[in-house]
C-alpha positions, 0 to 999 in steps of 0.5 A: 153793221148789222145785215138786217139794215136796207140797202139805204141805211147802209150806204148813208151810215157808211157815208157818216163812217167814211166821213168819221174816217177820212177826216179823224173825227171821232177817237177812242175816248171822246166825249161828244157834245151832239147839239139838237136842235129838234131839226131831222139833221141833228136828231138823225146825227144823234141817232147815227152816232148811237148805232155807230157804237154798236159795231164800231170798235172805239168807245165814245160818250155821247151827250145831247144838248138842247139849247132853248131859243126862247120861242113858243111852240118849242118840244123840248120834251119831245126831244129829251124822250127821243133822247132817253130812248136811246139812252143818251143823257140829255142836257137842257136849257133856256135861253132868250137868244132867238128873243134877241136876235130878233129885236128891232135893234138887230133887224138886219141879220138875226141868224147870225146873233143867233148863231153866234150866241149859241154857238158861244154858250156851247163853248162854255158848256164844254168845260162845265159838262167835261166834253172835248167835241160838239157834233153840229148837223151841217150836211153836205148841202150846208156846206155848199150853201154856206160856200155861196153865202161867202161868196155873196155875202162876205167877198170870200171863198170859205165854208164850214169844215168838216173838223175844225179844233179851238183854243189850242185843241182843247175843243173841237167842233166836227161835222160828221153829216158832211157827206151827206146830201140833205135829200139822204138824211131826210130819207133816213129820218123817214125810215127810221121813223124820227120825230119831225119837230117844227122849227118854231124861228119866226125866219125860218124859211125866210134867211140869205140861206133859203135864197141861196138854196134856192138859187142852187136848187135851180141850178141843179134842175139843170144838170145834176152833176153840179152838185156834185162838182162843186162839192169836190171844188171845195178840196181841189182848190187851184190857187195858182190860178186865183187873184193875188190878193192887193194891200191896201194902201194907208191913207195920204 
């Protein structure tokens, strides 16, 4: 890693490194699918992923996408030139999923449409565009987040993973900002002077998520080191001592 870096971007570039390690994310040869969203995680991904083949000794092929959600006041030119500076080719294209999602048929829950549907069209460009990994900006606080939403919102104990392969390898989604606390990437966003886009979703800040967020922000007022216990919870996982799950009987 280069010695002109402060302190702080070392330690939160050697946590992308540890996580890229420990879980195998990234080999020699990949070609990864980074998908920018405009938000400080996944441009911050962008940006690591970039320095990272300056010193690391594996090469890798880095591919931006930008998948337009439909809404005004979007900046996809603002991230094609965040994109071009730093000599990733940028992949772009609109869409009317945010549009959707947000219909007064689909009220109830337009994040997961929206989601849903993304997260679908970018299988699809994987084999048009010829990449074997997409790279999603999900940090350590998403998945903790997303742990509580399992549990509130579905009656399961689940999160993201930090690797996680489809359709028998062909592709894999990988998650190297999973160690990374959301206050760390904010930071080096900061630092290095990223371009801060606003998210133009009209449910932005207003999701299950945020309440979730919340809830734990207040939490960790308390004791700081709850964070951190509930992270390490998610690979200590003690099944002896969880319910055994009941059949459910068929109908008389």
């Amino acid at each position: 890693m280069p010695p002109s870096r402060s302190a702080s971007d070392k330690k939160t570039l050697g946590l992308l490194g540890k996580a890229v390690r420990e879980y195998d994310l990234i080999n020699n040869g990949d070609r990864v699918a980074v998908a920018v969203s405009g938000g400080k995680d996944s441009l911050a991904l962008l940006y690591m992923l970039r320095e990272r083949l300056k010193w690391v000794p594996i090469q890798y092929e880095l591919l931006a996408i930008h998948l337009d959600m439909g809404f005004q006041g979007t900046a996809p030119l603002e991230i094609e030139k965040f994109c071009q500076d730093r000599e990733v080719p940028f992949f772009f294209e609109k869409t009317d999923y945010g549009i959707k999602a947000h219909s007064p048929e689909n009220r109830e829950n337009p994040c997961f449409l929206c989601a849903w549907l993304r997260r679908k069209h970018l299988f699809q460009l994987s084999e048009k565009l010829h990449f074997n990994k997409i790279a999603l900006g999900h940090n350590q606080d998403d998945l903790i987040e997303t742990l509580f939403l399992n549990l509130f919102y579905s009656g399961e104990l689940s999160t993201m993973l930090p690797k996680q392969p489809l359709f028998n390898n062909r592709l894999t989604i990988i998650r190297p900002l999973c160690l990374l606390e959301e206050k760390a990437i904010k930071s080096f966003a900061r630092r290095q002077i990223l371009p801060e886009i606003p998210n133009p979703c009209p449910s932005a800040g207003k999701s299950s998520r945020k309440f979730i967020k919340d809830l734990l922000n207040s939490l960790y007022e308390r004791n700081r080191k709850i964070k951190g216990n509930i992270f390490h919870a998610l690979s200590h996982v003690r099944a002896e001592y969880l319910l055994p799950s009941i059949p459910k009987k068929p109908p008389q």
